[in-house]
N, C-alpha and C positions, 0 to 999 in steps of 0.2 A: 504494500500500500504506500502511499503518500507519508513525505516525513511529516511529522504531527507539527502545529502550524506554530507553536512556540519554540520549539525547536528550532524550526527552519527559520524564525525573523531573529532568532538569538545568531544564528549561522550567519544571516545576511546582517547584522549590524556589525555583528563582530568584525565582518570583511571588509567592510567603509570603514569601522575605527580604524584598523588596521593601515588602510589605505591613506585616510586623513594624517596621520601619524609619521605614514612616509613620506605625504606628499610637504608636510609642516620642515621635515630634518633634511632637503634631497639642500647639493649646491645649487646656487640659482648659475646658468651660461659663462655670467660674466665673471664668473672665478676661472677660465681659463683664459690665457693672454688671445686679446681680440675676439672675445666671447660678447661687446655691445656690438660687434658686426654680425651677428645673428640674425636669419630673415626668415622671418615666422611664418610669412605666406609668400615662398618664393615662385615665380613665376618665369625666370628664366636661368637656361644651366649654368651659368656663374653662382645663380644663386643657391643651387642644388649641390653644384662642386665647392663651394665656399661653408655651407653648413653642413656638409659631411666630413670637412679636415675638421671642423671646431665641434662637431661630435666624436670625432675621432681622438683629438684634444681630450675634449671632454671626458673620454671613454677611458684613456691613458690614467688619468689623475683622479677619477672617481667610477673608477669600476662598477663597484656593487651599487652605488647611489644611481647609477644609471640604468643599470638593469631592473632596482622596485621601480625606479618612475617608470619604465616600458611596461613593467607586469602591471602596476598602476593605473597606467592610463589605458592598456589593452581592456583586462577589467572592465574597467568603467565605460568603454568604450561600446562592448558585446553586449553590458550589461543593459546599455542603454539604446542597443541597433542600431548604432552611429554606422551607416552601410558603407563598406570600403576599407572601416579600419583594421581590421586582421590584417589582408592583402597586404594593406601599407606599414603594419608593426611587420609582420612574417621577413618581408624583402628588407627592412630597415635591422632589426634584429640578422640576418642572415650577410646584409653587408658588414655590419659591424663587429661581429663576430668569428667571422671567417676568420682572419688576418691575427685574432687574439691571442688563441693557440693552434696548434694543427690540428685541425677539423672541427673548428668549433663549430662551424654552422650547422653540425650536427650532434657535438658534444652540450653546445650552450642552447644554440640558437634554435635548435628544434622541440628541444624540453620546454622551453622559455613557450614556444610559440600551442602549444599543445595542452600544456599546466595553464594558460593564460581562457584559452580559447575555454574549457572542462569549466575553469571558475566563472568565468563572462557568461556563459549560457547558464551556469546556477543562478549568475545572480541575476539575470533575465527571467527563467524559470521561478525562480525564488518572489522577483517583482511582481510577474502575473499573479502567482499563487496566492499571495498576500493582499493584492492592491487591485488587480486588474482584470480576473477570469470574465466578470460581466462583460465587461468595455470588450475583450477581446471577442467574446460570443458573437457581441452586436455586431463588432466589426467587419466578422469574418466570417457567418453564419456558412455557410458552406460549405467552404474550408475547415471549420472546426470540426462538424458534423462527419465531411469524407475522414479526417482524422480518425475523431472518434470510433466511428461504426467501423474503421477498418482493422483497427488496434482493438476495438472490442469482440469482433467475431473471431480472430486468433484466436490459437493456443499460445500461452501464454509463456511456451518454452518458443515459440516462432516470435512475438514482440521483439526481443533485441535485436535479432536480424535483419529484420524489417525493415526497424526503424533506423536502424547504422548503412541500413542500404538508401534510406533517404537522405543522412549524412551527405552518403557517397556521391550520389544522382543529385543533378541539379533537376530533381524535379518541383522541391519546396526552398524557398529561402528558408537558411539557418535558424533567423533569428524567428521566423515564422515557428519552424519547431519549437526553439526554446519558450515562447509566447504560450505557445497552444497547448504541449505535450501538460499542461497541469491538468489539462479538460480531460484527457484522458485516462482510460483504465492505467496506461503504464506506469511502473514504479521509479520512486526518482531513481533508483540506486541503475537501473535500463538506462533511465536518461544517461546517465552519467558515462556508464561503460561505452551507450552506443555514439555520445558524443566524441570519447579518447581514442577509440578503434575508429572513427568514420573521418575525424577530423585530422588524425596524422596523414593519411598521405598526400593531400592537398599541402599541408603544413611543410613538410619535405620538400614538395615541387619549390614553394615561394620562397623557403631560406636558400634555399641552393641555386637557385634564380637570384637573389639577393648578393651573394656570394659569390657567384658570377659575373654580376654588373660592378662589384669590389672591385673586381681581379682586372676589369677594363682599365685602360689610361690612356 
């Protein structure tokens, strides 16, 4: 069954304190030399080649404080179906770690990106579950319904499979699963598995892509 709903917003508060905590201790840019030339929304490749040396920078002199903000901001990111931003941590994560040790974009940068993604859909699932299961109904009455009825006529040893194979297939968006999957029979602890096993090998492709756009000069 469903985790019990105390439980699950002690789960999901804890994970924002958590969050809030690291985002309060992280260095701010400009503690690396030429870090107020940072371009927030850059729009042309100088400015992409110029915040990747001063991430790079960054990366050098505060290792671990860069990696919670990434986990941080993926998070919150998933957690709130910001559309794009895996894609964009996965390849950013896989540039920047590549180079860090030998293979990191599989030793750092694929854990990072996989652990990130498992939490963000909880804490999506988590939001609906708490906040949202009505709004999402209304929204999406169709869609929640094929959900539903499809996950509810299994067998309940076929659920994980299924559902990791909709990970897989771009037949639903993600965040749609994580939204809906509360309306149904499935258990979180399904969600969870069929999230970790459906979401790595996308995960793979984008850090090693990332990793590879490194390795360009």
């Amino acid at each position: 069954g469903h985790v019990p709903t105390v439980m699950q917003g002690v789960l999901f508060v804890t994970l924002f304190a958590a969050m809030g905590v690291v985002i309060y201790s992280i260095p701010p840019i400009s503690s690396v030399e030429g870090g107020d030339e940072f371009v927030w929304k850059p729009t042309k490749v100088e400015h992409f080649q110029r915040d990747r040396e001063l991430m790079l920078l960054y990366r050098d002199k505060h290792a671990t404080s860069l990696l919670l903000a990434m986990c941080v901001l993926y998070v919150v990111a998933q957690t709130f179906c910001v559309p794009g931003s895996g894609t964009t941590l996965n390849l950013l994560s896989g540039s920047l770690c590549a180079e860090y040790i030998p293979y990191g974009e599989y030793l750092i940068a694929l854990p990072y990106a996989v652990v990130c993604a498992t939490l963000g859909a909880f804490g999506a699932y988590s939001l609906s579950y708490l906040t949202a299961k009505d709004l999402i109904q209304r929204k999406f009455p169709s869609r929640v319904s094929w959900l539903k009825q499809r996950i509810g006529d299994m067998e309940p040893s076929s659920r994980l499979l299924w559902f990791m194979s909709l990970r897989l297939a771009p037949l639903c968006p993600a965040w749609f699963l994580n939204v809906a999957a509360p309306l149904t029979p499935l258990p979180v602890w399904m969600f969870l598995v069929a999230t970790i096993l459906g979401c790595t090998p996308s995960s793979l492709l984008l850090v090693k892509t990332g990793a590879t756009i490194s390795s360009m000069r």
